[in-house]
C-alpha positions in Angstrom: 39.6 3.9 -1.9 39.5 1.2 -4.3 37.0 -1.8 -3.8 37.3 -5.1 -5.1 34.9 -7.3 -6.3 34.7 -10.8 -4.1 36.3 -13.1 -7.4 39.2 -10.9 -7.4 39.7 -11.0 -3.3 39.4 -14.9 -3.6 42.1 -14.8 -6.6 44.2 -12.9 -4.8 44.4 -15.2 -1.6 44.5 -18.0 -3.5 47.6 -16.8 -5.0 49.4 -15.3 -1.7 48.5 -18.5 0.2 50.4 -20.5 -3.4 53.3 -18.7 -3.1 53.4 -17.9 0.6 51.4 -20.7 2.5 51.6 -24.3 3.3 49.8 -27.2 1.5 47.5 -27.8 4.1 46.5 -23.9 3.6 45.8 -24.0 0.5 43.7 -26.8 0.7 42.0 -26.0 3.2 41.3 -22.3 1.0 40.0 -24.5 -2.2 37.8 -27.0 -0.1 34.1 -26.8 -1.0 33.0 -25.6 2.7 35.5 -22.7 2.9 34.3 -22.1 -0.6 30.3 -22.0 0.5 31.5 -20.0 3.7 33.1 -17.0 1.5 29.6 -16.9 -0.8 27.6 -16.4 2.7 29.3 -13.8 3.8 29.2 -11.9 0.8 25.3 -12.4 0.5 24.6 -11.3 4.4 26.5 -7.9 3.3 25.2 -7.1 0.7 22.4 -4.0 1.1 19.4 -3.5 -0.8 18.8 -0.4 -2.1 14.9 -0.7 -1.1 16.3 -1.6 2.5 18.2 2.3 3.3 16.8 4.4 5.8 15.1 7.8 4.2 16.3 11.3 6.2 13.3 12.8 7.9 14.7 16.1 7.1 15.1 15.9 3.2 13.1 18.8 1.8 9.4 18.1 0.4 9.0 17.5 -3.4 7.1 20.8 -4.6 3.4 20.5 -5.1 1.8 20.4 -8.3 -1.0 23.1 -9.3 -3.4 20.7 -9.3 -3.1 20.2 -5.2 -2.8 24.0 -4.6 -6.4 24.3 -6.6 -8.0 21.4 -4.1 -6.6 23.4 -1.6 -8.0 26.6 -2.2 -11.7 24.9 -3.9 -12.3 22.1 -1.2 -15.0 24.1 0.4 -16.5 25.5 -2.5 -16.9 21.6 -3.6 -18.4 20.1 -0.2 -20.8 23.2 -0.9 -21.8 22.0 -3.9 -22.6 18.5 -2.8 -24.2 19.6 0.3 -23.7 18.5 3.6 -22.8 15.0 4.4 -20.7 14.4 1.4 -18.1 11.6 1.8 -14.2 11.9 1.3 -14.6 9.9 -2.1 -17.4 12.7 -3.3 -15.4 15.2 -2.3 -12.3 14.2 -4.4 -14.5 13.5 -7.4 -16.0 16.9 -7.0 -12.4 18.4 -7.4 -11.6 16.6 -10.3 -14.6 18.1 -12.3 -13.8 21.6 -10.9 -10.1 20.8 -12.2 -11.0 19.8 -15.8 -13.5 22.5 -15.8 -11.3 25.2 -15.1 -8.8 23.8 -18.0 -11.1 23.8 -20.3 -12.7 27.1 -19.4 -12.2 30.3 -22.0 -13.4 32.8 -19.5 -10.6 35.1 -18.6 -10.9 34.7 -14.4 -10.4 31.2 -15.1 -7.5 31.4 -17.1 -5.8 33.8 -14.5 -6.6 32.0 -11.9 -5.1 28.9 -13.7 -1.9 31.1 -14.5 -2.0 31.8 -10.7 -2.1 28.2 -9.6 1.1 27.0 -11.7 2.9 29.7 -10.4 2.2 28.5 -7.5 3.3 25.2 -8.1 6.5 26.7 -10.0 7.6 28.7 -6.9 7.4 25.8 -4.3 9.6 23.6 -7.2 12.1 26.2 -7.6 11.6 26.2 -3.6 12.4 22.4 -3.1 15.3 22.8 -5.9 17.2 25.2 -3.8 16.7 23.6 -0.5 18.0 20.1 -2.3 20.9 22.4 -3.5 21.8 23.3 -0.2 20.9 19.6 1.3 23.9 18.1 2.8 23.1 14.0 3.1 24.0 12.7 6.5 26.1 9.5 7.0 24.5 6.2 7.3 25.3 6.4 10.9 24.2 9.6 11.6 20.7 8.5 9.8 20.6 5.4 11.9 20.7 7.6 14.9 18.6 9.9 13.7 15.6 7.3 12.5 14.3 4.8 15.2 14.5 1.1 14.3 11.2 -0.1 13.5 10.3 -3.3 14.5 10.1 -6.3 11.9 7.0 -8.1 11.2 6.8 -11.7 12.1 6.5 -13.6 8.7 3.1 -14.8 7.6 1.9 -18.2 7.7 -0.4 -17.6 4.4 -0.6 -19.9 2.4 0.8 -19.1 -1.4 -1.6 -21.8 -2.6 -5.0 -20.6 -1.1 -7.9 -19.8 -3.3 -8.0 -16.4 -3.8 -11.2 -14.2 -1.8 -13.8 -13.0 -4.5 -14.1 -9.9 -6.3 -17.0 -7.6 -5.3 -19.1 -5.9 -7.8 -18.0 -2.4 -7.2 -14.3 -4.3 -8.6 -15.7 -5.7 -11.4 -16.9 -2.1 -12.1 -13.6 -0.6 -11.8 -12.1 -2.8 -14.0 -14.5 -2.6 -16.7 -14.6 1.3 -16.8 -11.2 2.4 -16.1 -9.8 2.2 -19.7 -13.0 4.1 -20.5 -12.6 7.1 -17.7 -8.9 6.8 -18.1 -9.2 8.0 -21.7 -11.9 10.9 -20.7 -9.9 11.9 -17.7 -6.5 12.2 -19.8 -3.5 12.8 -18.5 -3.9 15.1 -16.6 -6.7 14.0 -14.7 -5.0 10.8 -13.5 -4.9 11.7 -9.8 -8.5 11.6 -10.2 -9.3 8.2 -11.8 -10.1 6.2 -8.8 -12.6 9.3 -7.4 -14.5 9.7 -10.9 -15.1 5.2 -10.6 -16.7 5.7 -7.1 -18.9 8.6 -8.3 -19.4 6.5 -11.4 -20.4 3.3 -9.5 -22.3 5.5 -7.6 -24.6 6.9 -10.0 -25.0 3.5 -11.8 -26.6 2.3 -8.0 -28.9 4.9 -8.0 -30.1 5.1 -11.3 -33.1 3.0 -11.3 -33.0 2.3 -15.4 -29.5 0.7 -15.3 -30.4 -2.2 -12.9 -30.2 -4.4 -15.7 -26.1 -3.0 -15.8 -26.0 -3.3 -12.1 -27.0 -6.7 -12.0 -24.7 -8.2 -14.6 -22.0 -6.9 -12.1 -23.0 -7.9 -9.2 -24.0 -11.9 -10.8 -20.0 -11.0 -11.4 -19.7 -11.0 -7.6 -22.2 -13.7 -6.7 -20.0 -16.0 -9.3 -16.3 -15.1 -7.8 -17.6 -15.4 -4.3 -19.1 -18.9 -5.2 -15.9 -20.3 -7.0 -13.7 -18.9 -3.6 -16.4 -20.8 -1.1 -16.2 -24.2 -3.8 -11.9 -24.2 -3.7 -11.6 -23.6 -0.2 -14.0 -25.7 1.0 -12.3 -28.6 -1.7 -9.1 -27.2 0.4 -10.5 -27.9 3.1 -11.5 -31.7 2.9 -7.8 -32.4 1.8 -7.5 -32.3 6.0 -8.5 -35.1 7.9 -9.1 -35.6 11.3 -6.8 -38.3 11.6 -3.4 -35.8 10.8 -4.2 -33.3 13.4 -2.6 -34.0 16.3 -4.2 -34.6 19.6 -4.1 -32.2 22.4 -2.9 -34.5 25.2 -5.5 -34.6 28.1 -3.7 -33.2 31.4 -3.6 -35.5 34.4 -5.0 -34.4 37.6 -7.4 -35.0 40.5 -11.1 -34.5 40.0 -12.9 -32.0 41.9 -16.5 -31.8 42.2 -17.9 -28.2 42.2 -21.8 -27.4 41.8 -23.0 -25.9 38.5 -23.7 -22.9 39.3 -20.5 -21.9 41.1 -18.9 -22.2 37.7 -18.6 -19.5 35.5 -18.7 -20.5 31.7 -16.0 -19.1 28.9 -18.9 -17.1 27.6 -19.3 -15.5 30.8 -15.8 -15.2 31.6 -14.6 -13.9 28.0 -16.4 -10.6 26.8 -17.2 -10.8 23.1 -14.1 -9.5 20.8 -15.0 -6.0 19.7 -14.5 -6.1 15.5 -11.9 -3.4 14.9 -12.6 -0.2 13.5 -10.8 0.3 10.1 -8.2 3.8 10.3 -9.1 6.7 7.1 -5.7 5.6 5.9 -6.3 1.6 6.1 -9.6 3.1 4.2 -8.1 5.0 1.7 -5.3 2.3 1.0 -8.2 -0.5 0.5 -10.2 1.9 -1.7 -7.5 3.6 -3.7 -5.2 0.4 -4.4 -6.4 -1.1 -7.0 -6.4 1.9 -9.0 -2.9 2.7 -8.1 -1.9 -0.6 -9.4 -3.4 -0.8 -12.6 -2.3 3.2 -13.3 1.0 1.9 -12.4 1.6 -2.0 -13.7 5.3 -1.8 -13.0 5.2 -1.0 -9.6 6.1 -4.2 -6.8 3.5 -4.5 -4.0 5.9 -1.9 -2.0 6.1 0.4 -4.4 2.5 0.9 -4.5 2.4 1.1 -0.9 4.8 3.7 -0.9 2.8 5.7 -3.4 -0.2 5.2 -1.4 1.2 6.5 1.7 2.9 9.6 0.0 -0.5 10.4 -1.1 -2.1 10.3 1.8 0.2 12.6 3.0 -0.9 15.1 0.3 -3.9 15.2 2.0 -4.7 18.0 4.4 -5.7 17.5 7.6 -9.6 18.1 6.4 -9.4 15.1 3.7 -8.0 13.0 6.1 -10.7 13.3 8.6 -13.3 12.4 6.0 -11.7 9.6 5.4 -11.7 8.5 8.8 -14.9 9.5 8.7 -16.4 7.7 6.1 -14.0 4.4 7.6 -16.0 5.2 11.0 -19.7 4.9 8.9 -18.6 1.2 7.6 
């Protein structure tokens, strides 16, 4: 069936109501409100792409050798750290291994690098013929098939508001990531952000660079300052005067004794802070690298890429994760 664009639909009437309609028709087609009307609708159909529902049943992308080596080495590298080492050491530990065992000329290594990318072939040839046998359902068979998630209200931030300051360990990551970028290589990309946090690491504990540390965390001090400076000048843009009044509720006065009364404080436990999730923690430390790898991506894009490699994760990495969240 052949669609038409809305210019031609709106030609097309105008024409039939010419030669078919009354005066007052046509007038009332070409009057500005009718006009304004037809532009409305058309915007309120139109679908993002962004905006489709994905099918929970689409086959999995294949994995690459590199996440079939963390698979079969994670143990061997929380072994070499010892116990007690964190999600974040973990991950950097794997990296090494990786670009250790690319590099390596002994012939078990190099076999057990062929082995790893057949791996990786096999479960791409895999998702290739389960795609080729993948029959798309119908938007409404999707929307029956997906619940409706509920829409978040829309945030009263302010677009204006000074932004929070960096921390050191930021200041770090920007400053090294071209360098460990370029060491790392292509290849070693997934690992970026996990190299910077053993990096920052090492600088912390390495008693002779605390000149290096400093400078980066005088970074910090100075961000954190300028953030407490413009929103306190924010701030004292607000008078008293425009905030309205809370009006006082009328009603009859009753005397009670002091200590019959039970405070707010004693009525109102104390809020509990909230514990951050191992994803919310491996979205806050993992984002920023995400974004500067990726400078095209939109703020959901990067989300998106976050969450798909979270899901990468085995059930193992994510616990440390939610692990190393519970220790904050």
């Amino acid at each position: 069936m052949k669609s038409f664009s809305q210019p031609a639909i709106a030609k097309f009437v105008a024409k039939f109501l010419s030669d078919n309609g009354s005066e007052e028709l046509v007038e009332m087609w070409n009057s500005q409100e009718n006009i304004e009307a037809f532009n409305v609708v058309e915007i309120k159909t139109t679908k993002r792409s962004s905006d489709k529902i994905k099918d929970p049943n689409k086959p999995k992308r294949g994995k690459s050798a590199y996440i079939f080596f963390c698979a079969k080495k994670r143990e061997e590298a929380k072994a070499n750290l010892g116990d007690g080492a964190k999600a974040t050491e973990v991950t950097s530990e794997l990296g090494r291994m990786w670009n250790a065992l690319k590099a390596s000329t002994k012939s078990a290594d190099k076999k057990l690098l062929v082995s790893l990318e057949a791996e990786a072939a096999e479960d791409k040839a895999r998702y290739n013929e389960a795609m080729e046998e993948y029959v798309a359902p119908s938007d409404e068979e999707l929307a029956a098939m997906v619940p409706v998630k509920k829409t978040r209200k829309t945030s009263d931030k302010d677009p204006n508001a000074p932004k929070k300051g960096k921390s050191a360990y930021i200041f770090f990551c920007a400053a090294m990531r071209p360098q460990v970028k370029e060491e790392l290589g292509e290849e070693g990309k997934s690992s970026i952000m996990a190299e910077l946090g053993k990096r920052w690491k090492e600088l912390k504990d390495d008693d002779d660079r605390a000149d290096e540390l400093a400078k980066y965390t005088k970074m910090a001090a100075d961000d954190k300052a300028r953030y407490e400076e413009e929103n306190m000048f924010g701030k004292s843009n607000d008078s008293d005067e425009e905030k309205p009044k809370k009006e006082k509720k009328q009603g009859k006065k009753v005397e009670v004794e002091v200590d019959d009364v039970e405070t707010d404080d004693e009525q109102k436990p104390a809020p509990k802070k909230k514990t951050k999730t191992g994803y919310a923690y491996f979205c806050s430390y993992n984002r920023e690298g995400v974004k500067t790898d990726n400078p095209q991506m939109k703020a959901q894009d990067i989300t998106r890429e976050l969450a798909r490699l979270w899901k990468e994760l085995s059930k193992d990495e994510q616990k440390e994760w939610s692990d190393s969240a519970a220790e904050l």
